[in-house]
N, C-alpha and C positions, 0 to 999 in steps of 0.2 A: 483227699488231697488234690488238689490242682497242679495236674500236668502239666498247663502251657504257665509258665515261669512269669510271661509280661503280659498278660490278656487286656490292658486296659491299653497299654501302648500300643498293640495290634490293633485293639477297635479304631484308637486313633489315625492309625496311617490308614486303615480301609478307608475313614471318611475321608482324610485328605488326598487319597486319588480319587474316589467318588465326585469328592466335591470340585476336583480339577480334572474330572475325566480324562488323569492319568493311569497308565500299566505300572505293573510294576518297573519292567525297564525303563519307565520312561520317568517314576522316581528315581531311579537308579541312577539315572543319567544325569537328573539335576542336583543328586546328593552326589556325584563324582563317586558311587561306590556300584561294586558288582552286585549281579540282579541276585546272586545266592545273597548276599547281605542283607538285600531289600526285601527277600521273601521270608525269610528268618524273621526278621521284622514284623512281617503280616501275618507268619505263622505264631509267632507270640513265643516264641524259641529263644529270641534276642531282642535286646532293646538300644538304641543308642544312647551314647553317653563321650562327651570330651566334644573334641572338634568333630565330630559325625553330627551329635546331637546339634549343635552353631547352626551346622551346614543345614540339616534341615529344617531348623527353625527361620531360615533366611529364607529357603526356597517355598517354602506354606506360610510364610509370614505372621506365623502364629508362636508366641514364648514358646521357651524353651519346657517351663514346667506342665504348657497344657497337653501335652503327650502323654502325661501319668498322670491326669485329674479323667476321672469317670465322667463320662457322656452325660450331659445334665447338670453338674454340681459346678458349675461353673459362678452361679448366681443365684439368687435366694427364688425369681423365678424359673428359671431352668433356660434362661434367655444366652445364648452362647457367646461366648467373649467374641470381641471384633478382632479382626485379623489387623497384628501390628505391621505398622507402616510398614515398608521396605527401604533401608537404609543402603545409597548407594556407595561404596568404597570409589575409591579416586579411578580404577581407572574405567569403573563403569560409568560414571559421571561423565570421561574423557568421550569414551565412546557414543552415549549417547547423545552429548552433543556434538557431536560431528555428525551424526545421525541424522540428529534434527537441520543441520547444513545443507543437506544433498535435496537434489528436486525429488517430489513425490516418485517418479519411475523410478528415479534412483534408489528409492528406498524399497521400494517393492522389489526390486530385482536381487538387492543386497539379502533380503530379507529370503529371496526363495533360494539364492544361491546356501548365506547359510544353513537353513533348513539340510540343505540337500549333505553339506561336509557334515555337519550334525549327524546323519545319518549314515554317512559312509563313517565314522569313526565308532557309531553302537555296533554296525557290523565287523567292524575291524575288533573293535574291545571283545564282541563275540565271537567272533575266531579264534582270539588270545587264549579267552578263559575256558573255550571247546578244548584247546591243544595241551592248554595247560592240565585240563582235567586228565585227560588223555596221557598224559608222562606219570601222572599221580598211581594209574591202575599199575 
């Protein structure tokens, strides 16, 4: 009997940070869930499904069902499906163009400054869920 419950959907998320030389946290961060979520995920313990599943289909731009299709069987040569478009919602569209308005420094500066709140809010989010673990004992 097979222990790990989603083994096919964990091989999948391995390749999709591989192939985006993402961490776990740093899926975590673009699926908007906690890194216990994403490691669950990669331990083959849980599988996404509802609006988690969307989410990460948007951010690896790969359907929704190629997360449960076996490495290879993709195609009758073993050729891997192409990564779907990425479909922008209105206010990302908004964003990036105004993005595309500002002179090149501008955008470089925009770009390092968010990087940097990016990063103070994974540390803030893991504060959270250190404290929160912490009330749990």
């Amino acid at each position: 009997m097979n222990k790990i419950p989603h083994p096919v959907f964990a091989k999948r998320i391995h390749q999709v940070m591989e192939e985006n030389g993402w961490s776990m946290a740093d899926l975590a961060r673009r699926v908007m869930l906690s890194h216990t979520s994403v490691r669950k995920w990669a331990n083959g313990a849980a599988a996404a499904s509802g609006e988690r599943l969307k989410r990460l289909s948007a951010v690896t731009g790969r359907p929704e069902y190629w997360f449960f299709m076996e490495p290879g069987s993709e195609g009758d040569n073993g050729d891997e499906l192409p990564a779907m478009p990425r479909i922008l919602d209105e206010r990302e569209e908004t964003l990036l163009s105004l993005f595309n308005q500002l002179p090149e420094a501008e955008k470089l500066r925009l770009i390092i400054h968010t990087r940097g709140v990016v990063k103070e809010m994974d540390l803030l989010k893991n504060d959270v869920f250190d404290i929160m673990n912490d009330l749990k004992k």
